[in-house]
ROMARLUM-314046 format. One record per residue (C-alpha): residue in one letter; x, y, z. Coordinates in Angstrom, 1 decimal, m for minus. Layout:
torke res: A; c1: X; c2: Y; c3: Z
...
//
This chain:
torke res: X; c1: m51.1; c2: m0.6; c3: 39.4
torke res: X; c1: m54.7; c2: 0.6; c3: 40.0
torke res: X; c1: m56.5; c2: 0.4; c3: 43.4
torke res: X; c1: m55.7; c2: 0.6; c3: 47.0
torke res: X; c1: m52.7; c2: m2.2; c3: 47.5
torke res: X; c1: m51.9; c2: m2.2; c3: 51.2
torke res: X; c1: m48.8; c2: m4.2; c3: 52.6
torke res: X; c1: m48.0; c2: m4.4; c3: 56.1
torke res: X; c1: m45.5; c2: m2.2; c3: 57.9
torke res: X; c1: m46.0; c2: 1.0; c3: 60.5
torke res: X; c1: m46.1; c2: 4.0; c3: 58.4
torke res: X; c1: m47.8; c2: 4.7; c3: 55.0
torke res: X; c1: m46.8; c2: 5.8; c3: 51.5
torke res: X; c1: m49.1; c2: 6.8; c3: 48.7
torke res: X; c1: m48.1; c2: 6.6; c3: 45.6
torke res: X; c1: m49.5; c2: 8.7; c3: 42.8
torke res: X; c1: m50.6; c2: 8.5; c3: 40.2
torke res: X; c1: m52.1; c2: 5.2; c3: 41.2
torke res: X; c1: m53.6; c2: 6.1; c3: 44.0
torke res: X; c1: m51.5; c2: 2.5; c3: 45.4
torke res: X; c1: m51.2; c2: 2.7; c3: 49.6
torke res: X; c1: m47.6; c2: 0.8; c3: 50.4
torke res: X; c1: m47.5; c2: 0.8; c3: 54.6
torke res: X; c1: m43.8; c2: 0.7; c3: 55.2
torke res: X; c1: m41.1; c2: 0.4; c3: 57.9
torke res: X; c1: m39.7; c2: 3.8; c3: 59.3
torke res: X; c1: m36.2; c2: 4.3; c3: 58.1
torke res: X; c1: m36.9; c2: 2.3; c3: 54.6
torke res: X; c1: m35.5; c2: 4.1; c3: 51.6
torke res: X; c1: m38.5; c2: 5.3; c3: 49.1
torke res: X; c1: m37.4; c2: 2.8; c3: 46.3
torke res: X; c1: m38.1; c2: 0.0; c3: 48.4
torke res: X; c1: m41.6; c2: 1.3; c3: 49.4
torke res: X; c1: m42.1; c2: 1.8; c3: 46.0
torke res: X; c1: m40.7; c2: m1.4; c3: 44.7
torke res: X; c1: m43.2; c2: m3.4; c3: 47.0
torke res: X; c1: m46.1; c2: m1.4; c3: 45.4
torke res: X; c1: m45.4; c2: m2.1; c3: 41.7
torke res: X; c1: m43.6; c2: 1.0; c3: 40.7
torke res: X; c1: m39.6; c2: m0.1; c3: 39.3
torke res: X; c1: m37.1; c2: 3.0; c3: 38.1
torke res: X; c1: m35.6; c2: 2.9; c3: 35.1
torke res: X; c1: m32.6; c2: 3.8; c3: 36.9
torke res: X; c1: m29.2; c2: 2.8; c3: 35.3
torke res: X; c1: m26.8; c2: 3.7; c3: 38.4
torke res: X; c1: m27.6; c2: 1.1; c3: 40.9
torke res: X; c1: m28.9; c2: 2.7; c3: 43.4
torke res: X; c1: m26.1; c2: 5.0; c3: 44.1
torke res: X; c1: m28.3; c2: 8.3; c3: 43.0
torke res: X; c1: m25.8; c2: 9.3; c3: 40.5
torke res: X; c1: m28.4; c2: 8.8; c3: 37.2
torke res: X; c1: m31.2; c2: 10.6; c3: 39.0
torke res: X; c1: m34.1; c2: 8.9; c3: 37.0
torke res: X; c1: m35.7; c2: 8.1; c3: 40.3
torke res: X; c1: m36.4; c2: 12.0; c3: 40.9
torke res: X; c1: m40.1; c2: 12.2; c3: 42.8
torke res: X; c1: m42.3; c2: 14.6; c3: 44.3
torke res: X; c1: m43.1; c2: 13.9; c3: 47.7
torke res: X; c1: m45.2; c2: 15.6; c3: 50.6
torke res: X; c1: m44.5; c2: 15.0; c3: 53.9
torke res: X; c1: m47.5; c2: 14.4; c3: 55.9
torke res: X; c1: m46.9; c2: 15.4; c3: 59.7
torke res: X; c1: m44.6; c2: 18.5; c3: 59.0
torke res: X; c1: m46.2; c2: 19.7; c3: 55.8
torke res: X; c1: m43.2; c2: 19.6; c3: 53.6
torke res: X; c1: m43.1; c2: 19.6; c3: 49.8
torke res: X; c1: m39.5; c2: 18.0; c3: 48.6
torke res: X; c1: m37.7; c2: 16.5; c3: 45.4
torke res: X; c1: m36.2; c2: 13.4; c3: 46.1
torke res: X; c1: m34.2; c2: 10.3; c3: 45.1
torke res: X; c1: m36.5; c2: 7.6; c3: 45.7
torke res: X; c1: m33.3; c2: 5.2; c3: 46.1
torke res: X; c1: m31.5; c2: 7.9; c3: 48.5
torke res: X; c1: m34.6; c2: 8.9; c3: 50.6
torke res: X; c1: m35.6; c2: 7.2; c3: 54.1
torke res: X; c1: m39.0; c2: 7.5; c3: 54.8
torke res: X; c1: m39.5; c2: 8.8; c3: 57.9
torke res: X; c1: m43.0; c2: 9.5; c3: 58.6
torke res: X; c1: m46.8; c2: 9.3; c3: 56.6
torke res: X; c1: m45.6; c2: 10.7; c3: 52.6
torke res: X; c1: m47.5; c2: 11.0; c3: 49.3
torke res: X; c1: m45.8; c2: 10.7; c3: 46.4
torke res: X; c1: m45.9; c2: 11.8; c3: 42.8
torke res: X; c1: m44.3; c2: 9.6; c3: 40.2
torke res: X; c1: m43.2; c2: 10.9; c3: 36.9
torke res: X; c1: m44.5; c2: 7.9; c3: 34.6
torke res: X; c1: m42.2; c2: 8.3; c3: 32.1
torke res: X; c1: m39.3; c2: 7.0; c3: 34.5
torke res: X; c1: m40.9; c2: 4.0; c3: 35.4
torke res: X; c1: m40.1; c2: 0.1; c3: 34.1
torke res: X; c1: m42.8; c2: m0.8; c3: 31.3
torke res: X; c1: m43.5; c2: 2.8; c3: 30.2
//
């Protein structure tokens, strides 16, 4: 998960620690962004937000916003960054 991966879509996530670009349809939920870059959750509650081991950091681009998010709860709705806790991810 090193390097800049860029996939097709109209606004862009990057995802950190990897310093991955995902470009990404507006009202997609985070997960999905993050899925097509590489990153998997070790989440255990399908998707429903209940296990909360897809908890990331994001910044919102455009109006400046620091949040804590459910990657599988969130739409993106504009140009984020994210920070990925890399003990929550698939293979770690």
């Amino acid at each position: 998960m090193e390097g800049d991966s860029v996939v097709t879509g109209e606004l862009k996530l990057r995802i950190f620690p990897w310093d991955i670009t995902v470009k990404c349809s507006r009202g997609e939920t985070l997960m999905k962004s993050l899925n097509r870059g590489g990153v998997f959750f070790k989440d255990t509650c399908d998707r429903k937000g209940t296990c909360k081991n897809c908890r990331v950091n994001v910044y919102l681009e455009e109006s400046a916003e620091q949040k804590e998010l459910l990657a599988c709860r969130a739409e993106l709705h504009e140009n984020t960054q994210v920070s990925v806790p890399t003990n929550k991810i698939m293979g770690d």
